[in-house]
Each structure stands twice: as structure tokens, then as C-alpha cells.
C-alpha positions in Angstrom: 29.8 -17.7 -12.3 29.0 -19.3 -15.8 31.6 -19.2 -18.7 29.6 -17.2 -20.8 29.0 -14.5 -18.5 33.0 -14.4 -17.2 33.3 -14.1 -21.3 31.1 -11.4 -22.0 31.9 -9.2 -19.0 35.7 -10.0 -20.0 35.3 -8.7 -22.9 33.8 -6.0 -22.0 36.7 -4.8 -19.9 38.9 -5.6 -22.5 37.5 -3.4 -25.1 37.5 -0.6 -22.5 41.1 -1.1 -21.3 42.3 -1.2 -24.9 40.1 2.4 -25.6 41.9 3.5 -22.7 45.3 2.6 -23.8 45.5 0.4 -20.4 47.5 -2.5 -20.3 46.2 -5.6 -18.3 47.3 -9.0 -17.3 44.8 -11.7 -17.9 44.5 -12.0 -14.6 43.8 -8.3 -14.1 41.1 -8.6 -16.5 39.4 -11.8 -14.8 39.6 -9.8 -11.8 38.0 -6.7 -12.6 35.1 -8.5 -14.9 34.2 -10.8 -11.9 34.1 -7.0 -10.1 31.7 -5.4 -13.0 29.8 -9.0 -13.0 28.9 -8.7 -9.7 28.2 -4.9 -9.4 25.6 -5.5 -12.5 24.0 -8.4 -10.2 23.0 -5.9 -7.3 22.5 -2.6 -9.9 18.7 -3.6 -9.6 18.5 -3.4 -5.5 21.0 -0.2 -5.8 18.8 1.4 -7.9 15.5 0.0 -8.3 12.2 2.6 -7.2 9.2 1.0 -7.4 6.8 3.1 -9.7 4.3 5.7 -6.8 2.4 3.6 -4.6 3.2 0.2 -5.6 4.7 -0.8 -2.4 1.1 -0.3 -0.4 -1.0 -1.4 -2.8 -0.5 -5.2 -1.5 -0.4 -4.0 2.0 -3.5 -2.2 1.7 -5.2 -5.0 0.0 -4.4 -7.4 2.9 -5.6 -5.3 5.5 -8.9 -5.0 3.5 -9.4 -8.6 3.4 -8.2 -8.7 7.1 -10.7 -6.1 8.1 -13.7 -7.5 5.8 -12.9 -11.3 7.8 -12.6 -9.8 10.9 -15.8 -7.7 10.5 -17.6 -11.3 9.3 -17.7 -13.0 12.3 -20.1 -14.2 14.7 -20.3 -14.2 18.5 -19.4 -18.1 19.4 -22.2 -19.7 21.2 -21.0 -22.3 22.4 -18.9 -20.0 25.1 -21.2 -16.3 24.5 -18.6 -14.5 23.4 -16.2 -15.1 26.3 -13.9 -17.5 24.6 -13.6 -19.7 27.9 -16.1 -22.8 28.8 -17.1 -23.2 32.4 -18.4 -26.2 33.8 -18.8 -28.5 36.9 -18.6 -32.0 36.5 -19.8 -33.6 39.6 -16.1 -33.0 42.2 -14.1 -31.2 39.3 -15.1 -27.7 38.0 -13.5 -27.3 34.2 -12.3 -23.8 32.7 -10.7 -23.8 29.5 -10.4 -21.8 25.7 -13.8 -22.6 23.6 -12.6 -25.2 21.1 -14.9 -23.5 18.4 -13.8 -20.0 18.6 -10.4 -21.2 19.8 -10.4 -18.4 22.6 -11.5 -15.7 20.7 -15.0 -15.2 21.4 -15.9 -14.9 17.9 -15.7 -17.1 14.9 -16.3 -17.3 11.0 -19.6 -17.9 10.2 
């Protein structure tokens, strides 16, 4: 923790122990300032409510964008649509994914 925030937050105890009439120990007062330093940090997650519908909005536009890509492809031609390629060559008959549509079938335009 930097020197200037231990300082500030110090002295912020301080002034609220001495309007309290409570004695402290400098160490006390370290201690408990580090405490209040540390509570401030994580006020923000504790308390923080994003403002109605904020939390979707970048889910929503994702899916839109997901949904407007998906709906732009093209059946593959290379494999038809079935995402596999099927071939003899002479002894050896070949079945693998389609290279183009990487399995799928379908593929950006």
C-alpha cells in the first residue's frame, strides 16, 4: 500500500478516534487504517448495481452479430454441405473434414 494512502486513511482514523475520545497506539491506528483502506478497495464490487439492463446489452449485441454471421453463410461446395470429402484413389478410399468449411458444411461467403 503506497505512503500516501496509509497517510490519508491514518488520518482519517485518527480524527475519528480523537471525536470519539478513543485512545490508540500507533500501531492500533496503522492497523485499523490498513482495515478501512482495504474495505474502501472492494466498496465498489460490495455495492456496485449496474444501471437496468446494462449487463445484456453486450450479450445481446454478441448474439446479434453471432446470429447475423451464422445466418450469412453458404453451403460449402467443395463437400455439398456434408462437411466430409469422399474419395477413392486407385487402392485407398479417403474420408475426411472439408478443409474449406472445416467440417461444418457451411462457410462465410
Amino acid at each position: 500500500m503506497s505512503s500516501a494512502k496509509m497517510d490519508y486513511w491514518t488520518e482519517c482514523v485518527s480524527i475519528a478516534a480523537e471525536e470519539c475520545g478513543l485512545p490508540m497506539t500507533q500501531e492500533q491506528l496503522e492497523h485499523v487504517a490498513g482495515a478501512v483502506e482495504g474495505a474502501h478497495e472492494c466498496y465498489g464490487m460490495a455495492f456496485y448495481s449496474p444501471p437496468a439492463g446494462e449487463h445484456l446489452s453486450s450479450e445481446i449485441s454478441r448474439l446479434k452479430k453471432e446470429l447475423a454471421d451464422e445466418r450469412s453463410k453458404v453451403v460449402c461446395g467443395s463437400c455439398g454441405g456434408s462437411g466430409r470429402l469422399k474419395y477413392n484413389t486407385g487402392p485407398w478410399a479417403v474420408d475426411s473434414h472439408c478443409s474449406r468449411c472445416n467440417g461444418e458444411g457451411r462457410h462465410k461467403p
